[in-house]
C-alpha angles and dihedrals in degrees: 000000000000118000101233140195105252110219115253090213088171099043082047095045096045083061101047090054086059094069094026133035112191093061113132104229101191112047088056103234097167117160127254092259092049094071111101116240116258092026112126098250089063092050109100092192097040080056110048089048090054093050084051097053090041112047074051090058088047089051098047098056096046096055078055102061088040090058087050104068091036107264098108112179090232097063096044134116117227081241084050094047086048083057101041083057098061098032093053090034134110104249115218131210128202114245086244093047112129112261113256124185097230136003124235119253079220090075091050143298094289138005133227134162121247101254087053105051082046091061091037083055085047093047086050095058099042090059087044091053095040102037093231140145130280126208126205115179144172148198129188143111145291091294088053097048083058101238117177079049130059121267098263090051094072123102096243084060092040086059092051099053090053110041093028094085099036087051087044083045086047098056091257138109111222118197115200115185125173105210100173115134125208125243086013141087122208120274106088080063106039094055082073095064107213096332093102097018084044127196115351141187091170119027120192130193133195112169102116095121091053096027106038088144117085100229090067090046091047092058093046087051104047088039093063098048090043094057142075134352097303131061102213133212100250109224114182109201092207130348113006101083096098082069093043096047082053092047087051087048100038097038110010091251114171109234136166134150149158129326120230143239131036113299121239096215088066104084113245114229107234091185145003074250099062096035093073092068098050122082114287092241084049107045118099090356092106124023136208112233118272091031104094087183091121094065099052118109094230094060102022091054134033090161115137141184100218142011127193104274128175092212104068136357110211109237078209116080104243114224130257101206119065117220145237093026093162134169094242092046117090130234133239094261091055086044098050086047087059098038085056097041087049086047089050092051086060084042104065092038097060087042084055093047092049091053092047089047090051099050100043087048097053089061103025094035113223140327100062128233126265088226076073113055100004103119101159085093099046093041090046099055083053098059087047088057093053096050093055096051123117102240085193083071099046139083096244094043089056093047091052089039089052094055089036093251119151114275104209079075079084095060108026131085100245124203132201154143141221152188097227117093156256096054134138123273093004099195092064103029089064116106082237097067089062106048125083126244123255112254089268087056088253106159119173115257136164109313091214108025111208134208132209097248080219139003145217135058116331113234126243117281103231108227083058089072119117107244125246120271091034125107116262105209088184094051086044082051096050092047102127131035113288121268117263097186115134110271116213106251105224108237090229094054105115113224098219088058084058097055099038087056083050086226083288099101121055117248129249128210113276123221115203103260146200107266122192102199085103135035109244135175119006103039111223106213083077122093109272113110094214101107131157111263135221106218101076117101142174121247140196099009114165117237121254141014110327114179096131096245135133078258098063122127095176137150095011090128122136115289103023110128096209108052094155098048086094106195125142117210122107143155113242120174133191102217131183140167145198092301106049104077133222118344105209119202111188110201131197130213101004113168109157083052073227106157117170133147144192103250130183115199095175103084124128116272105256091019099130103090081192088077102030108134092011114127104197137007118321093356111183099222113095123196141194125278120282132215111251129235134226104279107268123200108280121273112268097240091044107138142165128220129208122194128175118200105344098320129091113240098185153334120227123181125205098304095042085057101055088047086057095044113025119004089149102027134264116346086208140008109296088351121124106165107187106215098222099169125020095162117114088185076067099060095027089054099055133077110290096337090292122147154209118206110175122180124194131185109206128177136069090019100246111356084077098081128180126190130192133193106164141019131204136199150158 
């Protein structure tokens, strides 16, 4: 083919903030004269014949999808292609339409309004024309990790394996990651902001059997469009679209999901009988009444530990029985239905995009206009928006008053980190990568350190294959050879980060982090006594890489009885005690002087195997791991000791921490965030907005015990 100029969108973008600051460098929004000559953008003919082959592929797989589920196009109607139109179809709605607090799947697989379909279609374009990367996360619970299934069973990983090689085929790099976390909702995560769910184009969430209530929807929502570099479309998979409806109305958000209730085009199966005759997506995912086939484990699940492999034989008995096949979980047929209604939904959009980019090229010539596919604007007014609003007034701002929580969480972009997996970039959204090391460099790191016992992609387990004789949408996807045009490389990306994937896993959005291979700002041979200690350790952190990606390689350690689960979410804590010392977190960038944590008090006396056999405060012996005990009340001198920069603020005991963390229960399921600084002079009046935030448990040696799981700033 034609060697062609590659467009420097970063070189581009550098010069243009120069002359203008607020460009947006990475979401490439160069001008029509900025485009080299030569390059493929500017080639009428390169680009017709891309939007051809493309709008075929697009066709192709969604024919695919449509066989599928039994409504192939050659044996339609044109009635039946009328309805197949409408019932595998993006609803929209008009920006004055009444609020409703679902819509029918009787009106299509998913719902937007029209404004918003309109921007996903703009989004869209802007990664086609730059070559960029395009995130689709989500957040949720158990139900939406797709426990009771493998890992690649869930719908997050259905809609990868299906949209990752037409957006490869497209020029771009999709990243699909399933965040959810079982047992949990969302909102230890999402007070993070994208710290632990990490860059977005497109955010879902799916919490509505652990976050019915609108103020926990609310955070995760205006989290997600304050942080990061990307303001998202929000998509709410069941119960959140009357905040979403609010967030559209209040701030312009763009919003859609999907519609409810079971779909009458999909053929109901009356008998095990009779479901041997329907299509295999559609047997036994929608039953008649009186035919309760669909809820039985054999038909609902096919998820397994092991299969027989040549590469590796586990010294662990794998288990037989696959867990967490509840009732309230869904199955891998149910899983698969949302996974392709969620790929339809891109579907139609590029489809969209390619249409729009036809017929504005066929009058402005190429390449296209930025009025086009330009969104910072757009997104930027959003977050403005956002960060005017009266949180007294909102959802999210009610539910923080309520448990006595700061409300400016409600407006300002929040930052964070945690030990509890999946997140994004693992390495440096871990609590560990913001605290300072001790004098003697000690920085906390994972008590018991465990290994995959392999790596590398798990094979297919054989009675997941699709049958013969079914259709086979990934193989339709993957139907021509994968796409080798330059990719623009996001400046924010680390390279350490690159390597470390071995160009196998694709990349997420960095954000510059703390690093504790040097001291830096208060220097600690001075005489504060606030010094890092050596007694504070991570436990119960699962072996290998867990970002909740189609890339993962987690929880495969010695001794686990499921390797080839494959599921990512864990619950890692950084626990310490009376004995372990100061733990200093150095933060960057704090504005709001905002400091809270998820805490745990409840753990076990003499539960933190870092201090076993020490006598006093960062004592240097280390001991083996002791069996813990029932939890016990807290010791009576149990206290715990705040410092900022050097200089202690306060001491609480048991009391004065449930005041800061709870005063009126949980916030969330399973969620107490202790509120330790809530002081912006503190932040103002340092160096650069830079802070130090210590934290010190004092009282009975090791039988007062603190664990952390999460950390949150701003």
């Amino acid at each position: 083919g034609i060697e062609r100029p590659v467009v420097d969108f970063e070189a581009i973008g550098k010069m243009k903030k120069e002359k203008d600051e607020g460009y947006n460098i990475l979401h490439g929004e160069i001008d029509k004269e900025d485009f080299p000559e030569g390059s493929w953008q500017t080639d009428d003919e390169y680009v017709q014949n891309l939007l051809d082959e493309a709008r075929k592929l697009i066709h192709r797989v969604q024919e695919g999808i449509y066989a599928e589920y039994g409504w192939a196009t050659a044996s339609l109607t044109e009635e039946q292609l009328s309805e197949r139109k409408v019932n595998f179809g993006v609803h929209l709605l008009p920006q004055d339409e009444p609020h409703s607090k679902s819509v029918d799947a009787s009106m299509g697989i998913a719902w937007m309004y029209e404004d918003s379909f309109r921007h996903f279609v703009k989004k869209l374009l802007n990664a086609l024309i730059t070559n960029d990367h395009f995130f689709v996360i989500l957040g949720g619970h158990s139900a939406a990790a797709g426990h009771g299934n493998n890992f690649h069973q869930s719908y997050m990983m259905q809609f990868h394996e299906i949209m990752e090689p037409v957006f490869d085929r497209l020029g771009m790099v999709l990243v699909s990651a399933n965040r959810a976390q079982g047992g949990m909702g969302t909102l230890q995560a999402s007070l993070a902001g994208t710290s632990i769910y990490g860059e977005k184009d497109f955010m879902l969430w799916d919490s509505s059997m652990t976050e019915k209530g609108g103020g926990h929807q609310d955070v995760f929502f205006r989290q997600m469009m304050l942080t990061g570099h990307r303001t998202p479309i929000l998509f709410d998979m069941g119960g959140g679209k009357p905040t979403l409806d609010n967030l559209h109305d209040e701030v312009g958000a763009h919003v859609g999901g999907l519609t409810m209730g079971n779909p009458s085009h999909i053929e109901q199966t009356t008998s095990v009988e009779q479901a041997k005759q329907l299509p295999f997506a559609v047997a036994h995912l929608f039953c008649a009444s009186g035919n309760d086939s669909c809820n039985s484990i054999e038909n609902k699940y096919n998820a397994h530990c092991w299969t027989d492999r040549v590469d590796i034989e586990p010294s662990t008995v794998q288990s037989e029985k696959y867990g967490s096949q509840v009732s309230w979980h869904p199955g891998f047929r149910t899983h698969k239905w949302i996974g392709r209604r969620l790929a339809l939904v891109f579907l139609h959009a590029l489809e969209e995009a390619l249409t729009l980019w036809e017929k504005t090229a066929s009058t402005e010539g190429n390449p296209l206009d930025g009025k086009h596919w330009h969104i910072s604007q757009e997104e930027q007014d959003i977050r403005e928006k956002l960060k005017q609003a009266d949180a007294s007034k909102t959802a999210c701002g009610q539910l923080m008053a309520d448990q006595e929580k700061p409300i400016q969480i409600c407006t300002t972009p929040m930052r964070g980190a945690t030990q509890w997996a999946p997140r994004a970039d693992p390495d440096h959204s871990s609590i560990i990568s913001l605290l300072k090391p001790s004098p003697n460099g000690y920085v906390p790191g994972l008590f018991e350190n465990p290994v995959n016992l392999y790596n590398g992609r798990d094979p297919h387990f054989p009675s997941q294959k699709i049958p013969d004789g079914e259709v086979d949408v990934a193989t339709i996807a993957r139907s021509i050879a994968p796409q080798s045009t330059h990719r623009r490389v996001l400046a924010e990306f680390h390279a350490e980060y690159s390597s470390r994937l071995e160009n196998t896993r694709q990349q997420t959005t960095k954000y510059p982090q703390n690093q504790t291979k040097q001291l830096r700002s208060r220097d600690l041979s001075g005489d504060s006594t606030v010094v890092p200690g050596e007694g504070w350790t991570v436990l119960n952190h699962p072996s290998g890489f867990c970002d909740g990606t189609s890339n993962a390689e987690c929880k495969r350690q010695e001794g686990d009885g499921c390797l080839m689960g494959g599921h990512n979410d864990s619950r890692s804590v950084l626990k310490g005690d009376g004995l372990s010392g100061w733990l200093v977190f150095d933060l960057k960038d704090v504005k709001e002087g905002l400091f809270m944590a998820r805490t745990e008090i409840w753990h076990a006396h003499n539960s933190n195997p870092r201090t076993e056999g020490w006598t006093s405060e960062n004592n240097v012996k280390e001991g083996r791991r002791g069996l813990k005990a029932p939890p016990p009340p807290l010791p009576d001198d149990f206290t715990i000791e705040v410092a900022v920069n050097g200089e202690v603020l306060y001491k609480v005991d048991e009391e004065g921490m449930k005041a800061r963390c709870s005063p009126k229960g949980e916030i969330a399921y399973n969620v107490s965030v202790c509120k330790f600084v809530d002081n912006p002079e503190l932040a103002s009046n340092n160096n650069n907005n830079n802070m130090e935030v210590a934290i010190r448990v004092t009282g009975s040696g090791r039988e007062s015990v603190l664990a952390i799981s999460h950390v949150y700033y701003a």
